[in-house]
N, C-alpha and C positions, 0 to 999 in steps of 0.2 A: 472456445464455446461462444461468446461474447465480442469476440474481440481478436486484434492478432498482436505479435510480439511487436513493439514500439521502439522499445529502450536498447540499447548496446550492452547495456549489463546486463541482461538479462541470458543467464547460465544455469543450468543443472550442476546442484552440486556434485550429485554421483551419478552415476546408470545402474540399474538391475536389469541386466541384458539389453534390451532395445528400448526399456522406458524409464528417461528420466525423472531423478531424483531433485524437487525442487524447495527451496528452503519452507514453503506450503505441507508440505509432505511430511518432510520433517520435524514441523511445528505438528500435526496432527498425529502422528505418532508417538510423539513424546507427551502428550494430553493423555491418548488412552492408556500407555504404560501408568500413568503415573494415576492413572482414574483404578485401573487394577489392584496396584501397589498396595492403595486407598481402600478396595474391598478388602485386602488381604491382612493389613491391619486392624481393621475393626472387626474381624471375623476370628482373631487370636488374641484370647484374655490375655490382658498384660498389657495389651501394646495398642490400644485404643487410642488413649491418649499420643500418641508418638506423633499425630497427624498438627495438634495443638503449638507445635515449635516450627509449623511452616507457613499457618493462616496470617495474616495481617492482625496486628495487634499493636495500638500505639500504644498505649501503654508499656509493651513489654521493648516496641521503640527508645521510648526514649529514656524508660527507665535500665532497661539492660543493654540498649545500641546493640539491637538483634536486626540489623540493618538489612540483613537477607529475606528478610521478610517481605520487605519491598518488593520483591520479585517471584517469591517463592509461593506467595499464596494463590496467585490463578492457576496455580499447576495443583490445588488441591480440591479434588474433587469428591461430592457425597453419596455416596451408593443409594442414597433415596432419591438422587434427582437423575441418574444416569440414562432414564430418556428423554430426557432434556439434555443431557450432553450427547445423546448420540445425533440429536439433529442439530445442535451446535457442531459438532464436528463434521459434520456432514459441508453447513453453509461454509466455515471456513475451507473446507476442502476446495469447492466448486468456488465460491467469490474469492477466495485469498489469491488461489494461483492465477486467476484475472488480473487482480490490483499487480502480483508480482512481475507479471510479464508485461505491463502498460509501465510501472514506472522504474524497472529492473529489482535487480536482487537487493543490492547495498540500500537503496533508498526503503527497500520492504520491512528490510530487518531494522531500520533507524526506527519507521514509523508502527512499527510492534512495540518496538522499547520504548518507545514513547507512549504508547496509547497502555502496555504495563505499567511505568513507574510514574507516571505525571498522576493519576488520581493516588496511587495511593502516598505520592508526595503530599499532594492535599492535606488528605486524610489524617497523615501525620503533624499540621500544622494545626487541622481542625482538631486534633488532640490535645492540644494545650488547653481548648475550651471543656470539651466535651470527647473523653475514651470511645474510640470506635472500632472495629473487627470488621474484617472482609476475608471471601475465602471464594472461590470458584473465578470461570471468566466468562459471564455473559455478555458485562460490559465491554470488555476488551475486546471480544470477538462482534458485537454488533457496532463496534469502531468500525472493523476491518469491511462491515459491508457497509456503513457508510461509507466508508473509501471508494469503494465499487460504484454507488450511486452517484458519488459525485463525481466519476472518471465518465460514468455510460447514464445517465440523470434518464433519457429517455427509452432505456432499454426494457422491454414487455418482462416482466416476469409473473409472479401467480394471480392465474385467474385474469391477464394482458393489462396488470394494472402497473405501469411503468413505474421502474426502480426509484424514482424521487418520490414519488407517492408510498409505496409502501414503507421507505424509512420514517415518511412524516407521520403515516400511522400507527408505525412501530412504538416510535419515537412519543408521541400522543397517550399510547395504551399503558407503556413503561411508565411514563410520568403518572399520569392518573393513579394508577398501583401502589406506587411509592408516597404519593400525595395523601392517599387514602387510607394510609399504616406509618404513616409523620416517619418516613426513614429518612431522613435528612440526607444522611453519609452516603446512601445508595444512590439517589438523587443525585449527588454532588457528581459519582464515580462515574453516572450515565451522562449526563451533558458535559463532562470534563471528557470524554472519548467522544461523544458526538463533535465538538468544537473543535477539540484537536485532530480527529481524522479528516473533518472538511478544511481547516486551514493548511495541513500538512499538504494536502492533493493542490488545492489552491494557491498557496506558496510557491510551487512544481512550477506553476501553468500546465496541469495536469485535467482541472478543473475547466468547468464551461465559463464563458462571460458574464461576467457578474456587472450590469452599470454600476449598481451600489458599491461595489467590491474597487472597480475599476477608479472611481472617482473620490474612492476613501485612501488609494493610494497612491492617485494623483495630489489630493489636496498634504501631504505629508513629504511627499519627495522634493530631493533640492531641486531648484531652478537653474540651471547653468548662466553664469553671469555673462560668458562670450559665449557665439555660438560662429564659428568659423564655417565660412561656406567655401570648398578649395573651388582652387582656379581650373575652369574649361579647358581642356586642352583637347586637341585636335583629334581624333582616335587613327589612326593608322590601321587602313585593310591590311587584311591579312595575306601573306603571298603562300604561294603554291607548294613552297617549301614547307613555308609554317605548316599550313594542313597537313602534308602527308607524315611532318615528323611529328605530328598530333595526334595521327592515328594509325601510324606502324607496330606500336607494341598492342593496339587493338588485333591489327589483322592478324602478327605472329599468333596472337592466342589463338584469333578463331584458326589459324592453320594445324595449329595444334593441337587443342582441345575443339575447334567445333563451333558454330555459330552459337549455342545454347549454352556454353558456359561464362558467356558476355554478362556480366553483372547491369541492373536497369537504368546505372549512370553509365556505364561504359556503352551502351543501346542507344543512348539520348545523343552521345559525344557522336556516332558514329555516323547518324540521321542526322544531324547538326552540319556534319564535316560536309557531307555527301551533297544536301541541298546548298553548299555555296561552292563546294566545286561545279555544281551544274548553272547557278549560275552564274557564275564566272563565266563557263565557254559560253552563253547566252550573248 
């Protein structure tokens, strides 16, 4: 949509016939299961409560090392807010499989787990101060387009107001919210996924030029004490041998498969070869 695949990693887990299956896909399906589950409990006496044992709760952290929790409560979801999850799930859908296919599969699924369990790691630290409870993932998912904005910073979205702009004003209206009802914890869980999904992208070199960025990890990195400059040596043209044994397993393909099954390095090698055999006979 956005963008095209970058990464090497970047794989379908499964197929369902001719469209694959991407770990985007599968994160948002295992949301709505579990957003269901969710109506289906509170809608049978008895079993209300059963939702209670997978919310974030330090408390029950650290007094009962219910350490699943850490993970378990943005998967639970409240049938009062479920149109706000269905356009949650919606933007993970369209921005996640972008983020996923710019920085591959394996680095997708690190900076998930991360942008999960680092706030409510917090959370539970801030627990020793002051008990706190988390349950849903707005945060986590407005990580994941962070991510997005900081991969595509000037790419048009609503109303052509480019992707860096409208996280700052996302990011502006959320605070203000939270600022205005003293949520402290909420607060904490929103700029702990905003920081770590722009660092994670930026980490990458996935991220755009930052001088500030640039010159903050200049003034930190070591200075090499020697710096060895090797010795010039002569280059040696290439003969007529070299080139054609340089690019015989080119031509075997195209005789086989065809000038269009030449990969866009093996295109460059061949144009490369061709302009010094000609000048050569020159």
């Amino acid at each position: 949509m956005f963008g095209v695949t970058t990464s090497d990693d970047y794989r379908p887990v499964a197929w369902m016939g001719r469209y694959p299956v991407d770990v985007t896909t599968i994160l948002v399906g295992l949301h709505v299961v579990c957003a269901v589950v969710a109506c289906v409990l509170i809608a049978i006496p008895g079993l209300h409560g059963t939702l209670n044992y997978f919310i974030f709760d330090s408390t029950r952290i650290w007094g009962g090392m219910q350490l699943w929790r850490l993970c378990t409560y943005a998967f639970v979801h409240s049938p009062s807010t479920l149109l706000w999850f269905a356009i949650e799930m919606y933007l993970l859908f369209v921005f996640g499989r972008e983020v996923e296919r710019f920085i591959g599969r394996r680095a997708y699924v690190a900076l998930y787990l991360l942008l999960l369990i680092t706030p409510a790691a917090l959370l539970t630290i801030w627990g020793l101060w002051q008990p706190s409870a988390l349950s849903g993932s707005p945060a986590l998912h407005f990580g994941v387009f962070v991510a997005f904005a900081t991969i595509y910073p000037r790419v048009e979205l609503f109303l052509r107001i480019m992707a860096k702009w409208v996280v700052l004003i996302l990011a502006a209206v959320y605070t203000l919210q939270l600022l205005a009802y003293h949520a402290w914890s909420e607060l904490v869980v929103v700029w702990t996924s905003i920081v770590a999904a722009f660092l994670f992208i930026e980490l990458r070199g996935a991220g755009p030029e930052l001088a500030w960025w640039n010159g903050l990890k200049a003034r930190f990195a070591r200075e090499p004490k020697f710096h060895v400059v090797p010795k010039a040596r002569p280059r040696r043209s290439a003969e007529a041998d070299d080139v054609y044994a340089s690019i015989d397993p080119i031509l075997d393909k195209i005789s086989k498969f065809g000038i269009g099954s030449l990969t866009a390095r093996e295109r460059r090698q061949l144009n490369r070869e061709r302009e010094r055999l000609l000048k050569k006979s020159e």
